[in-house]
Gaussian input, Z-matrix of N, CA and C with variables (Angstrom, degrees):
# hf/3-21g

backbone

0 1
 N
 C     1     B1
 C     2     B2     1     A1
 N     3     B3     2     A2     1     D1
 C     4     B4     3     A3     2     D2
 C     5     B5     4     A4     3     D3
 N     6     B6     5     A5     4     D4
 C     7     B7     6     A6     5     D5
 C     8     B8     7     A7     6     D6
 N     9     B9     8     A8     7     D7
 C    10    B10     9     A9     8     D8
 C    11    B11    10    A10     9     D9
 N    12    B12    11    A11    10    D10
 C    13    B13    12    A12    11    D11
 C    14    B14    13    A13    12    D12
 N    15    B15    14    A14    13    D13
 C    16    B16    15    A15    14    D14
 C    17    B17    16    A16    15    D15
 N    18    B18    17    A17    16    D16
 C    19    B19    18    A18    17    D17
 C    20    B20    19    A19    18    D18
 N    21    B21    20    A20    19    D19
 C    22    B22    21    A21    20    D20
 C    23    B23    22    A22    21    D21
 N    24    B24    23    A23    22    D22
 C    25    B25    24    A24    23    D23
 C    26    B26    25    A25    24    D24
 N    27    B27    26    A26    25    D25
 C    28    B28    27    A27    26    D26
 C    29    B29    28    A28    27    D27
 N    30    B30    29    A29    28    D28
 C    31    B31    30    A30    29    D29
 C    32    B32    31    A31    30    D30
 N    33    B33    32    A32    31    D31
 C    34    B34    33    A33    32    D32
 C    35    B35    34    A34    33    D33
 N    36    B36    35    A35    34    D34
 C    37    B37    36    A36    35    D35
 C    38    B38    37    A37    36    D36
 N    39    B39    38    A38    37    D37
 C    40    B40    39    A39    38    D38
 C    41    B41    40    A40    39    D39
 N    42    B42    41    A41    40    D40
 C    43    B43    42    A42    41    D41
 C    44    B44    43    A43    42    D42
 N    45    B45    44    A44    43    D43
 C    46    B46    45    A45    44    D44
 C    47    B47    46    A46    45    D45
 N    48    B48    47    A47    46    D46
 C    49    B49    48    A48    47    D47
 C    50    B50    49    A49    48    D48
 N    51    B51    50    A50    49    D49
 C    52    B52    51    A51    50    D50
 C    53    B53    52    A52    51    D51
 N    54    B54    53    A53    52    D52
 C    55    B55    54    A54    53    D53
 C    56    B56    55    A55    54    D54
 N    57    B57    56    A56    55    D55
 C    58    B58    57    A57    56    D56
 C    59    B59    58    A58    57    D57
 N    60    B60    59    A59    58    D58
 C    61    B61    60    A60    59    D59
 C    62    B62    61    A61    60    D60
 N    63    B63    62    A62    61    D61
 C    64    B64    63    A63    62    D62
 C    65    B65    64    A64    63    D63
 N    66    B66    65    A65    64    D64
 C    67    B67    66    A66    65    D65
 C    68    B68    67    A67    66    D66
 N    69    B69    68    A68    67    D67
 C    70    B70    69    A69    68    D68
 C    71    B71    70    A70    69    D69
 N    72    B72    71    A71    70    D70
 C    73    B73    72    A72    71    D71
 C    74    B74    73    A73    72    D72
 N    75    B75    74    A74    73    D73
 C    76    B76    75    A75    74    D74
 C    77    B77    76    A76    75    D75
 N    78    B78    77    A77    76    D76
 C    79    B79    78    A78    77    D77
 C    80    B80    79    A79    78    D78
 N    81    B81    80    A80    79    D79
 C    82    B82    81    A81    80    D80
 C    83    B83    82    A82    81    D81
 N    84    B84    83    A83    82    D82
 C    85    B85    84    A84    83    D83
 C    86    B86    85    A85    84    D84
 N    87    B87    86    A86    85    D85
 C    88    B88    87    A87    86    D86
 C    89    B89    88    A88    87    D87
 N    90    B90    89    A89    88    D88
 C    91    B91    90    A90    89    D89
 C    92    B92    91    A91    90    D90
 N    93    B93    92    A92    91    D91
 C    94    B94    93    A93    92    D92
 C    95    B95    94    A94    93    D93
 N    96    B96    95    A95    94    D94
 C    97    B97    96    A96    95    D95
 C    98    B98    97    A97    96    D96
 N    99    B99    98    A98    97    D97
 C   100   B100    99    A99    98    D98
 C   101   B101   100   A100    99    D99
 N   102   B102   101   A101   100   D100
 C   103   B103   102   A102   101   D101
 C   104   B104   103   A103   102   D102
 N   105   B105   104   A104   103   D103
 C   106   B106   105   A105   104   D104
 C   107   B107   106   A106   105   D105
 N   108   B108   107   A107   106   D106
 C   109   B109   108   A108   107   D107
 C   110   B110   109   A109   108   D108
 N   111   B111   110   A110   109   D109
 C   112   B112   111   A111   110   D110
 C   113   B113   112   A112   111   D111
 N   114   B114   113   A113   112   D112
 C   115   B115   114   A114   113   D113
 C   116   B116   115   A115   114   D114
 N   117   B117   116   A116   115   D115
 C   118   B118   117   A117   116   D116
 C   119   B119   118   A118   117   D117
 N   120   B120   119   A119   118   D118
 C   121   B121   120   A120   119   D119
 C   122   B122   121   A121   120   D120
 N   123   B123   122   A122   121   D121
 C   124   B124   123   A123   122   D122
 C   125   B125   124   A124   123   D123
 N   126   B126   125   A125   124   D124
 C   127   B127   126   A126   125   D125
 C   128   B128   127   A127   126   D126
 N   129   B129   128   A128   127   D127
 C   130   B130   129   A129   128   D128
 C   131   B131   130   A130   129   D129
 N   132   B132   131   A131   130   D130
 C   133   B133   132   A132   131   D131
 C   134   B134   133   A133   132   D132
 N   135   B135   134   A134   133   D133
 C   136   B136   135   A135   134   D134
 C   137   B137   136   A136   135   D135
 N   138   B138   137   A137   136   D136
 C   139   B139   138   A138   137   D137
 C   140   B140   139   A139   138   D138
 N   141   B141   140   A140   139   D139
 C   142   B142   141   A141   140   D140
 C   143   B143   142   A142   141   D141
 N   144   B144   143   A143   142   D142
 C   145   B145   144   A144   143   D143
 C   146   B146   145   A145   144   D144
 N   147   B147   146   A146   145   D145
 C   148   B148   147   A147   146   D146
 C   149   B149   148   A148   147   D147
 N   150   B150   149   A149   148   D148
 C   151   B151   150   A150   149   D149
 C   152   B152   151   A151   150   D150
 N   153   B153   152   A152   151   D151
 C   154   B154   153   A153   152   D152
 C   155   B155   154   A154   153   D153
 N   156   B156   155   A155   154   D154
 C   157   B157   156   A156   155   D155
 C   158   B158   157   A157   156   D156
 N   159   B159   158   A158   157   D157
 C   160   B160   159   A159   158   D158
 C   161   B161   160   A160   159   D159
 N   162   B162   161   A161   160   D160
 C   163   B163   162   A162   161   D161
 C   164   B164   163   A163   162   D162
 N   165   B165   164   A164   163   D163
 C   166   B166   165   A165   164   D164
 C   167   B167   166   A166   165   D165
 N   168   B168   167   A167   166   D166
 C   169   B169   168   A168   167   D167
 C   170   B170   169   A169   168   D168
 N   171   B171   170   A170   169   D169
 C   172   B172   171   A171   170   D170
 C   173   B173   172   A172   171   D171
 N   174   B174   173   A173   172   D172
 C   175   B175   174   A174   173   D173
 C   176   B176   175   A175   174   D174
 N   177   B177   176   A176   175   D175
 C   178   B178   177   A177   176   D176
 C   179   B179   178   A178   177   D177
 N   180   B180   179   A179   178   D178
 C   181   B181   180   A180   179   D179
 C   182   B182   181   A181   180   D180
 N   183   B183   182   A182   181   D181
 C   184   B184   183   A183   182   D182
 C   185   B185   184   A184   183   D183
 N   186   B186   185   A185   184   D184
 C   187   B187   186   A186   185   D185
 C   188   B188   187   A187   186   D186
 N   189   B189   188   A188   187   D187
 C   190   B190   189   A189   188   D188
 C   191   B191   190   A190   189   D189
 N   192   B192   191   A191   190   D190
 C   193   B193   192   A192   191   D191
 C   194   B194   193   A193   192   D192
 N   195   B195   194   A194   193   D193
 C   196   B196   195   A195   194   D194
 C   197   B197   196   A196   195   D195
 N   198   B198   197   A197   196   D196
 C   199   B199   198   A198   197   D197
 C   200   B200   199   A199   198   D198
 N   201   B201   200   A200   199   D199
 C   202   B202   201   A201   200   D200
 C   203   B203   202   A202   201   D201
 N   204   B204   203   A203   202   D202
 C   205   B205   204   A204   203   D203
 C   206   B206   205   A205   204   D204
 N   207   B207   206   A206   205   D205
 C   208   B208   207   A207   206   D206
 C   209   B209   208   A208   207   D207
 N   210   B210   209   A209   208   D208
 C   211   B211   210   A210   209   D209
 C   212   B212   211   A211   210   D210
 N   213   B213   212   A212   211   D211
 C   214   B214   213   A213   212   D212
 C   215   B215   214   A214   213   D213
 N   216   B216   215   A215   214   D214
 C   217   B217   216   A216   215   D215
 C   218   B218   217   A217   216   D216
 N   219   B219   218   A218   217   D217
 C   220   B220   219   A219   218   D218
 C   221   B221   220   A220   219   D219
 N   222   B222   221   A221   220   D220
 C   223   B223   222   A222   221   D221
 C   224   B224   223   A223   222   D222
 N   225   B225   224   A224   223   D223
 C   226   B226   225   A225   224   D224
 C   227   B227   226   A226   225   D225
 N   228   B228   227   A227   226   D226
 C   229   B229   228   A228   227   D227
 C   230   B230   229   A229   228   D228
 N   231   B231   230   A230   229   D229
 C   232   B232   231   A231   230   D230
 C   233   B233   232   A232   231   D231
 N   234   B234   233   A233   232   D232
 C   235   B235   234   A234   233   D233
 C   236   B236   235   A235   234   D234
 N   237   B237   236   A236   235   D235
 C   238   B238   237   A237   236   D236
 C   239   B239   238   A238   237   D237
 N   240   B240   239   A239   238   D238
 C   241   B241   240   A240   239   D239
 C   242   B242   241   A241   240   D240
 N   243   B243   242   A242   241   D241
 C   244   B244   243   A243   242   D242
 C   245   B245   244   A244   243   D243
 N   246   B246   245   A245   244   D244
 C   247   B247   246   A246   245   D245
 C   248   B248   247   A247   246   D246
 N   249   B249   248   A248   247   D247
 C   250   B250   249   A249   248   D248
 C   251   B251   250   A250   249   D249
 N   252   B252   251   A251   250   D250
 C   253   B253   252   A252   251   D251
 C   254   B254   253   A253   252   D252
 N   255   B255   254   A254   253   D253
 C   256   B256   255   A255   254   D254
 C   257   B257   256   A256   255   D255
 N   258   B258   257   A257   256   D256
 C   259   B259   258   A258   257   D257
 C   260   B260   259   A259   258   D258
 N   261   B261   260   A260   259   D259
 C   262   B262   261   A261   260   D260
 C   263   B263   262   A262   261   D261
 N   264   B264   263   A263   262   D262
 C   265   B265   264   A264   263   D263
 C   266   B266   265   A265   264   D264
 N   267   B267   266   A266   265   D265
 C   268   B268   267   A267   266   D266
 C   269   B269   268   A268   267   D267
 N   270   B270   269   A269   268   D268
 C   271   B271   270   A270   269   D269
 C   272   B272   271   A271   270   D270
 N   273   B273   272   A272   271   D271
 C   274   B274   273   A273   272   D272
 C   275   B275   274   A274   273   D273
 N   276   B276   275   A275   274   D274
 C   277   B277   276   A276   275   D275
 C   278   B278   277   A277   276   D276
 N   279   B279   278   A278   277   D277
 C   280   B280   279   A279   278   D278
 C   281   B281   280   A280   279   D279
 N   282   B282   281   A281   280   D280
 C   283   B283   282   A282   281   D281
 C   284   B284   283   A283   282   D282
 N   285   B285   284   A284   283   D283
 C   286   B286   285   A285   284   D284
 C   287   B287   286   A286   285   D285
 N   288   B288   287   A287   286   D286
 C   289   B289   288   A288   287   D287
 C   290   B290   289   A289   288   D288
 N   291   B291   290   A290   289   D289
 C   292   B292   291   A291   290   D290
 C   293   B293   292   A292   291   D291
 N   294   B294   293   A293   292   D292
 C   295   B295   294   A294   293   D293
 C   296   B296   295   A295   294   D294
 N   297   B297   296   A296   295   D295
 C   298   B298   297   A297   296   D296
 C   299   B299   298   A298   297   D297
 N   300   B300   299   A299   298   D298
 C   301   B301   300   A300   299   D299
 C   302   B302   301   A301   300   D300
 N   303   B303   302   A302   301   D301
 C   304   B304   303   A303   302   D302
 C   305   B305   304   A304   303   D303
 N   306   B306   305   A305   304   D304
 C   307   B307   306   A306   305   D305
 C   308   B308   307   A307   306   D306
 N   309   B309   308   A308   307   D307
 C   310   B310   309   A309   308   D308
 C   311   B311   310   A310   309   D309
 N   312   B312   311   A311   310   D310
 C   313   B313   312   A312   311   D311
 C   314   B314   313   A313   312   D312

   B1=1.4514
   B2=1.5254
   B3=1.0506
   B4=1.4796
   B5=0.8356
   B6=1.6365
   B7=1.9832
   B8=1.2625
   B9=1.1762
   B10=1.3907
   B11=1.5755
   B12=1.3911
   B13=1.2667
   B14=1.6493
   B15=2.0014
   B16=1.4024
   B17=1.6249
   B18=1.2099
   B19=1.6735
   B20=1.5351
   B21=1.4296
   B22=1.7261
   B23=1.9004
   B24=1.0068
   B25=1.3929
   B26=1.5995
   B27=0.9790
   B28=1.7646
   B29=1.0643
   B30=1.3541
   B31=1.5295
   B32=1.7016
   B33=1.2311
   B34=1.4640
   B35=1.7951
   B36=1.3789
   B37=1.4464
   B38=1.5259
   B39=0.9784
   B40=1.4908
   B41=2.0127
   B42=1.0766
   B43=1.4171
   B44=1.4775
   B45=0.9938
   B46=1.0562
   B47=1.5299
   B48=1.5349
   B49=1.9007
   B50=1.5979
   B51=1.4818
   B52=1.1321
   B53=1.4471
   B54=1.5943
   B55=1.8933
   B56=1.4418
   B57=1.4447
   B58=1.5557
   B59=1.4791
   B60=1.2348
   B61=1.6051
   B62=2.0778
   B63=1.4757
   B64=1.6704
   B65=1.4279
   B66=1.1871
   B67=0.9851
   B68=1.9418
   B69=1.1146
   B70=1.9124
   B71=1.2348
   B72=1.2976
   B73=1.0284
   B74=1.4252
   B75=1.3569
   B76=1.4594
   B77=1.5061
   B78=0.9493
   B79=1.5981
   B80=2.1255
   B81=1.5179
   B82=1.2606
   B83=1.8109
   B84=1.4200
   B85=1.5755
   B86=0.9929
   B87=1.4396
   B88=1.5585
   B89=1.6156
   B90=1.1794
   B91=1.4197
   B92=1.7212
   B93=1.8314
   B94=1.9493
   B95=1.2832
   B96=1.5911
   B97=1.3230
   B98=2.0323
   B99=1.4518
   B100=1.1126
   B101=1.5190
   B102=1.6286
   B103=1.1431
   B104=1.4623
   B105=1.6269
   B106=1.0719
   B107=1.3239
   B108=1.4732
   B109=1.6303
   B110=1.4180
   B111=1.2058
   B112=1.6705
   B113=0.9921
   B114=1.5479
   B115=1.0914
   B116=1.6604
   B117=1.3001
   B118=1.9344
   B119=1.3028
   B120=1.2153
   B121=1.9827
   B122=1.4706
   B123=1.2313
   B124=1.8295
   B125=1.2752
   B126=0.9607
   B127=1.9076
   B128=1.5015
   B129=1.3583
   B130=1.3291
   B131=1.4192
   B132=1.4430
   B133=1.4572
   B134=1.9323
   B135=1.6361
   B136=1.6679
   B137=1.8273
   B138=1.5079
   B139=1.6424
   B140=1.7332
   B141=1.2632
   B142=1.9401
   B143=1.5817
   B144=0.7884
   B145=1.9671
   B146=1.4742
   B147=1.5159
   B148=1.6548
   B149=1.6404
   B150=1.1744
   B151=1.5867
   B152=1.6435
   B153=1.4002
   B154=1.4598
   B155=1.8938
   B156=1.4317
   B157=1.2541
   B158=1.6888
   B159=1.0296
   B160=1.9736
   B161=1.3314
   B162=1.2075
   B163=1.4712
   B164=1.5148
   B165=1.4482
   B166=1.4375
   B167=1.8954
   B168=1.3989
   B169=1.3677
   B170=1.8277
   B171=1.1269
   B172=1.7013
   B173=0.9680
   B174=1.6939
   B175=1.6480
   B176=0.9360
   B177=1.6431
   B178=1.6031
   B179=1.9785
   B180=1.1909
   B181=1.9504
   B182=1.6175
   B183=1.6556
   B184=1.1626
   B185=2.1475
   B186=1.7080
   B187=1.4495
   B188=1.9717
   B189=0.9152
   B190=1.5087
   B191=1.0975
   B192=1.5544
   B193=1.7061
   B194=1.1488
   B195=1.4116
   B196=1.8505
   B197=1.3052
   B198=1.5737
   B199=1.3968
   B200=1.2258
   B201=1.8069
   B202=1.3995
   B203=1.8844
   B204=1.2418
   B205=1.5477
   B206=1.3917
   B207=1.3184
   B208=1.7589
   B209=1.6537
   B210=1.2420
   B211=1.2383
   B212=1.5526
   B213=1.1986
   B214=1.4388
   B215=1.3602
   B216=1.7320
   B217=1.5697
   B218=1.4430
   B219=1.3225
   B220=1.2735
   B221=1.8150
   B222=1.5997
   B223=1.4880
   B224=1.0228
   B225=1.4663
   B226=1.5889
   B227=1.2707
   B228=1.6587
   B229=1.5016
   B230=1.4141
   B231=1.2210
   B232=1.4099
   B233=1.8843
   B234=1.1294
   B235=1.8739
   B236=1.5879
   B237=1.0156
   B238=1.7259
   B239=1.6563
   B240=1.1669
   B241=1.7092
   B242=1.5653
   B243=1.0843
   B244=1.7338
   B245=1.6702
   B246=1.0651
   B247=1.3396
   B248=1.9399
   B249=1.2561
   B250=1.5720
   B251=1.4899
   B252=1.3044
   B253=1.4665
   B254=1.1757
   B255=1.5168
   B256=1.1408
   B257=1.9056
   B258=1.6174
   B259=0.8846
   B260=1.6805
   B261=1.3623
   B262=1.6189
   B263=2.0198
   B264=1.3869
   B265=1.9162
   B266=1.7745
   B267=1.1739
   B268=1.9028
   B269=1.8538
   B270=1.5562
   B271=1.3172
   B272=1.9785
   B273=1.5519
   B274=1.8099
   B275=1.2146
   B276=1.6028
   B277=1.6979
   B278=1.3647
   B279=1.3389
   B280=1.5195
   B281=2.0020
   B282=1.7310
   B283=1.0011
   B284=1.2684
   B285=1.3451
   B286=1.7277
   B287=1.5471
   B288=1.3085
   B289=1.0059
   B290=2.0899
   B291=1.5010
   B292=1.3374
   B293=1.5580
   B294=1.1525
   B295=1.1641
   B296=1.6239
   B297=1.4931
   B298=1.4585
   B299=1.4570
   B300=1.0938
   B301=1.7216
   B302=1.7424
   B303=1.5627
   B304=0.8719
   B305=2.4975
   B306=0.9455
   B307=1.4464
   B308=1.8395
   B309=1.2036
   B310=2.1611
   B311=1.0940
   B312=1.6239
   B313=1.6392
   B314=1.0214
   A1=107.64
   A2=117.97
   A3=129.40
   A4=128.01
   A5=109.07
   A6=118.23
   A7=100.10
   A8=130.20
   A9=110.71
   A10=154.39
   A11=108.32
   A12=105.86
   A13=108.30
   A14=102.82
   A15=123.28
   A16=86.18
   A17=109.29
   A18=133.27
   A19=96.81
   A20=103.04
   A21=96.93
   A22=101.57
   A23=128.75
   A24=121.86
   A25=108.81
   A26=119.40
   A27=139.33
   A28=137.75
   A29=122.86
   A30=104.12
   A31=124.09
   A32=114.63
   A33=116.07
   A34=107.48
   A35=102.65
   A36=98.85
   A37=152.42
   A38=131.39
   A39=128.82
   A40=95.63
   A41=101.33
   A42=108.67
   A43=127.09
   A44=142.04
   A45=153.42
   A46=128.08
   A47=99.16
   A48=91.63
   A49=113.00
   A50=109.82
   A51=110.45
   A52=158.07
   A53=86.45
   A54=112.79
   A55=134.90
   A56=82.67
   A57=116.51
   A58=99.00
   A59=103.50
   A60=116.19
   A61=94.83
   A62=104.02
   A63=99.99
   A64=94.17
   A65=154.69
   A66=161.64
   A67=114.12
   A68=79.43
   A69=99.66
   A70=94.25
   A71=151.17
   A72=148.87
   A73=107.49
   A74=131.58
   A75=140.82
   A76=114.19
   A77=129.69
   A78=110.69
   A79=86.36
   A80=114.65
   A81=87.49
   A82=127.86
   A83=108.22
   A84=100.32
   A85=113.23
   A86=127.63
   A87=127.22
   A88=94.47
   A89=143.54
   A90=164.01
   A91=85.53
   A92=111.86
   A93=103.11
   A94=105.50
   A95=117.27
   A96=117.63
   A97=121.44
   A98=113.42
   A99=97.35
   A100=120.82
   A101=103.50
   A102=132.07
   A103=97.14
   A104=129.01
   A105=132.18
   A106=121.17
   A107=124.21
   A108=113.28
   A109=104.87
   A110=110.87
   A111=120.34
   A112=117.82
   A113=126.71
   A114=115.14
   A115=113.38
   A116=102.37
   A117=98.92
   A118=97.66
   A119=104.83
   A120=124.25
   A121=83.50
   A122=140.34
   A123=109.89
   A124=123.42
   A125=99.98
   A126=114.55
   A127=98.03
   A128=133.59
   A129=124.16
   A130=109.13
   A131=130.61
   A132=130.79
   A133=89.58
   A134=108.48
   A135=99.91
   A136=89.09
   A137=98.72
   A138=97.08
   A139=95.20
   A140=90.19
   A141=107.68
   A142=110.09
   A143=102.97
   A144=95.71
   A145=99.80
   A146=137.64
   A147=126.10
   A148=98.86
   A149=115.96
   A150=107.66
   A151=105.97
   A152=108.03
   A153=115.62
   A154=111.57
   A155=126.59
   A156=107.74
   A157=116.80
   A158=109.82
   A159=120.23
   A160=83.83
   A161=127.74
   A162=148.10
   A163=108.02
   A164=97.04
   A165=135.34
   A166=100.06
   A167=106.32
   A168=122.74
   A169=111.97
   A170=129.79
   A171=96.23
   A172=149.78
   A173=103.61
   A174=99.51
   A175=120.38
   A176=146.69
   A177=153.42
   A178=80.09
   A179=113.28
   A180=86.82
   A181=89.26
   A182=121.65
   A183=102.83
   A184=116.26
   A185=79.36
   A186=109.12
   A187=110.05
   A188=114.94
   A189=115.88
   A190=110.02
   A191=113.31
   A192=123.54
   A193=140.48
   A194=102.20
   A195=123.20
   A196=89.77
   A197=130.04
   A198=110.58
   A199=89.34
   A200=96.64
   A201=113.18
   A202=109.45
   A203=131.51
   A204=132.50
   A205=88.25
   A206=100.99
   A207=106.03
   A208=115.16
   A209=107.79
   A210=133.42
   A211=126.14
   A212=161.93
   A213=144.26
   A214=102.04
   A215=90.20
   A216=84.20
   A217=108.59
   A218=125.37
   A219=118.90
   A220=127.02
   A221=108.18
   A222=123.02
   A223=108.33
   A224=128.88
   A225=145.85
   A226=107.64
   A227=133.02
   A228=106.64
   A229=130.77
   A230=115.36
   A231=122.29
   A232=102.55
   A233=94.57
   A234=84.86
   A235=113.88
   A236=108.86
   A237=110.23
   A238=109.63
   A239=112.11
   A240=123.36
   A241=115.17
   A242=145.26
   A243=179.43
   A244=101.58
   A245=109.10
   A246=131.03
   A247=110.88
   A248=111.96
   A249=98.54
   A250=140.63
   A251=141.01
   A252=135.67
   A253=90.64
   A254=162.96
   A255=138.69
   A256=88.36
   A257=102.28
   A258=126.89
   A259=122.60
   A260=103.28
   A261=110.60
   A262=103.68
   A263=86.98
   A264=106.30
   A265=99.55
   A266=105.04
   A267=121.10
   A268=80.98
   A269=136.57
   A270=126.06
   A271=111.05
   A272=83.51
   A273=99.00
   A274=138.81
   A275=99.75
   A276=108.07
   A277=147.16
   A278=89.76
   A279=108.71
   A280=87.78
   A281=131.69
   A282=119.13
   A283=135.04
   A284=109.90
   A285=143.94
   A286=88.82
   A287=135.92
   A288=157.74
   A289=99.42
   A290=103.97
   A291=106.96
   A292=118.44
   A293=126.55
   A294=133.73
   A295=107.17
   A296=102.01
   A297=126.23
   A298=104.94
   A299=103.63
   A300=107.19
   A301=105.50
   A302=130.83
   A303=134.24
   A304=100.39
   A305=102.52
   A306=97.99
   A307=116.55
   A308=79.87
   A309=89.02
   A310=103.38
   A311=131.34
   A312=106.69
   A313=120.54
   D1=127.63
   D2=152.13
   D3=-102.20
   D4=144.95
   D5=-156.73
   D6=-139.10
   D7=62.30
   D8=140.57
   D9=-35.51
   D10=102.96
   D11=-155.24
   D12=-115.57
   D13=122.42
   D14=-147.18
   D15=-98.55
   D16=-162.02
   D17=178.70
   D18=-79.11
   D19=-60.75
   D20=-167.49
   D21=-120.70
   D22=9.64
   D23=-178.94
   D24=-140.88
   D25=161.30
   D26=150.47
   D27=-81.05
   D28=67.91
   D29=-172.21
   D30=-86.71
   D31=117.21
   D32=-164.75
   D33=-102.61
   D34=124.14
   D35=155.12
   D36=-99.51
   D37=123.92
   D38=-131.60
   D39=-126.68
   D40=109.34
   D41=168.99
   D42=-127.74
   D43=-34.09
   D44=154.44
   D45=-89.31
   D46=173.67
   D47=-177.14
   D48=-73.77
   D49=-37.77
   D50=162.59
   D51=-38.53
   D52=-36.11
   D53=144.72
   D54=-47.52
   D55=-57.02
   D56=170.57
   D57=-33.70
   D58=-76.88
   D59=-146.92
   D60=-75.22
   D61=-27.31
   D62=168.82
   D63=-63.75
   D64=-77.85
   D65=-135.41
   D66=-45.09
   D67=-65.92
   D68=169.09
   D69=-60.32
   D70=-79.00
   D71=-159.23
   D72=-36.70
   D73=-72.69
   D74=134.92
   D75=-14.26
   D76=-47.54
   D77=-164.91
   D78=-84.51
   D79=-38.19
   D80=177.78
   D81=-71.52
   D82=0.38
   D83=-177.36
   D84=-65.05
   D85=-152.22
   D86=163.74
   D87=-103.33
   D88=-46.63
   D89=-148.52
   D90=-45.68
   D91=-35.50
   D92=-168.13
   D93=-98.26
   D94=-6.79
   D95=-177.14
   D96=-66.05
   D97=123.90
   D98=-175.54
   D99=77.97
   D100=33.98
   D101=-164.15
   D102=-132.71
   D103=147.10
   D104=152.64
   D105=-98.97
   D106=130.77
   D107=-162.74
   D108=-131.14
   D109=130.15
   D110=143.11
   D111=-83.85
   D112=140.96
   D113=164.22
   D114=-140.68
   D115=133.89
   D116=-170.04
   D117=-95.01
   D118=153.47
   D119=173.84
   D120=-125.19
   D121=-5.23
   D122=-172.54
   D123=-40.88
   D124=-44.88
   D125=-162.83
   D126=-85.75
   D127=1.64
   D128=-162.93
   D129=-106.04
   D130=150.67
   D131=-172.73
   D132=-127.07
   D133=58.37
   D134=175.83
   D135=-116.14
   D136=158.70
   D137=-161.26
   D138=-90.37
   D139=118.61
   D140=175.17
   D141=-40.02
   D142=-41.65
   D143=174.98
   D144=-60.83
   D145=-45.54
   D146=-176.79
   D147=-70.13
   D148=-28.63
   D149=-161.32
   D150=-76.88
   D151=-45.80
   D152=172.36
   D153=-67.74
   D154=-31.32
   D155=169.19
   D156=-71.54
   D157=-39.58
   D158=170.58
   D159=-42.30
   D160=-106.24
   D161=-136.58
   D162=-33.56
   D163=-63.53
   D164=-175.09
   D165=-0.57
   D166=-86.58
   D167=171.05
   D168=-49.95
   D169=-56.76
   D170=149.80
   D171=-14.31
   D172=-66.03
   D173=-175.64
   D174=-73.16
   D175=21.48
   D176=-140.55
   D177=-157.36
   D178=-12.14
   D179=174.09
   D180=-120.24
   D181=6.18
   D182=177.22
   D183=-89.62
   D184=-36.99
   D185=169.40
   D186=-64.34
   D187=-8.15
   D188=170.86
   D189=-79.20
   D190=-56.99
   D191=164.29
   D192=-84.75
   D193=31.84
   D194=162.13
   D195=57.02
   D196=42.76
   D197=161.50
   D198=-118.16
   D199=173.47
   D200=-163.06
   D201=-101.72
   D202=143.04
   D203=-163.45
   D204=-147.58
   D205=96.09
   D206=162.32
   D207=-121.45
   D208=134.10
   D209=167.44
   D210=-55.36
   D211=111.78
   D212=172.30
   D213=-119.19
   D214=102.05
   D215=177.25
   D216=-160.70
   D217=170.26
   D218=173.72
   D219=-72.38
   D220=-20.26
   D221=-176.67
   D222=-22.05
   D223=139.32
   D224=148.54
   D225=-18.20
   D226=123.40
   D227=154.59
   D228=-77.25
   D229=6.33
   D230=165.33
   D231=-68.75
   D232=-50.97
   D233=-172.75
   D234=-76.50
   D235=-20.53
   D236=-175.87
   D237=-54.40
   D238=-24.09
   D239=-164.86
   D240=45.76
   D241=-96.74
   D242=65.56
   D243=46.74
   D244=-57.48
   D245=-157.35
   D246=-55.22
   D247=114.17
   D248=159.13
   D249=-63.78
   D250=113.06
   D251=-125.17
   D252=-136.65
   D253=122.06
   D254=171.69
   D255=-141.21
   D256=155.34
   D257=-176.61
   D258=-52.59
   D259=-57.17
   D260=-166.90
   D261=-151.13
   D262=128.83
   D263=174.33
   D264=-8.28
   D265=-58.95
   D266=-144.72
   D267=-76.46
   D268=-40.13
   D269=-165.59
   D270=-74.51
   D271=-41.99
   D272=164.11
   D273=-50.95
   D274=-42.98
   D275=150.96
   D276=-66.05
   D277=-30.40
   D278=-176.12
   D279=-78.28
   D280=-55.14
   D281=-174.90
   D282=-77.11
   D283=14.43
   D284=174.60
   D285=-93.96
   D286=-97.13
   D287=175.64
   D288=-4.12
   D289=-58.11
   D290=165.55
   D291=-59.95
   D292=-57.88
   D293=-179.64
   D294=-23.15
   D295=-51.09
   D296=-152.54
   D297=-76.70
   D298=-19.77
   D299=-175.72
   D300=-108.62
   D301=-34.41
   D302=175.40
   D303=-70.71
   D304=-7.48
   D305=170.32
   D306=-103.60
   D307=-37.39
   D308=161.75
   D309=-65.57
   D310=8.34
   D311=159.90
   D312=-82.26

């Protein structure tokens, strides 16, 4: 797993299963709490139905605390349900970036 760590966001990279399973591990510490996260699957070959049931319950304690939980990934938007899914790093930022100003209201 890679964690890039910004001023106001997280951007994590996720390629393997091994990530994966760092990943959760991390989203359960406190260390991600009150954190804004990107997180890319591009590079990853983990099957989107496990990634969207993991997540699932995240993004509903991230969305409690007006933080932002974005997805970068190719997933179906039929399967994503809840979940923010966006195509590519540069679309995620730019819709983080909104987030951030539509909450400074």
């Amino acid at each position: 797993m890679d964690l890039d760590k910004q001023k106001k966001y997280y951007l994590i990279r996720i390629i393997k299963k091994t990530d994966f399973l760092q990943l959760i591990d991390f989203l359960n510490s406190s260390q991600s709490r009150n954190k804004n996260l990107i997180i890319d699957f591009l590079n990853s070959n983990i099957d989107p139905e496990k990634i969207v049931k993991k997540l699932h319950p995240f993004h509903f304690i991230w969305k409690k605390t007006n933080n932002s939980f974005i997805l970068v990934s190719d997933i179906d938007k039929n399967l994503v349900e809840d979940l923010i899914s966006i195509p590519t790093i540069e679309e995620a930022l730019d819709f983080f970036h909104m987030e951030e100003m539509i909450r400074s209201i």
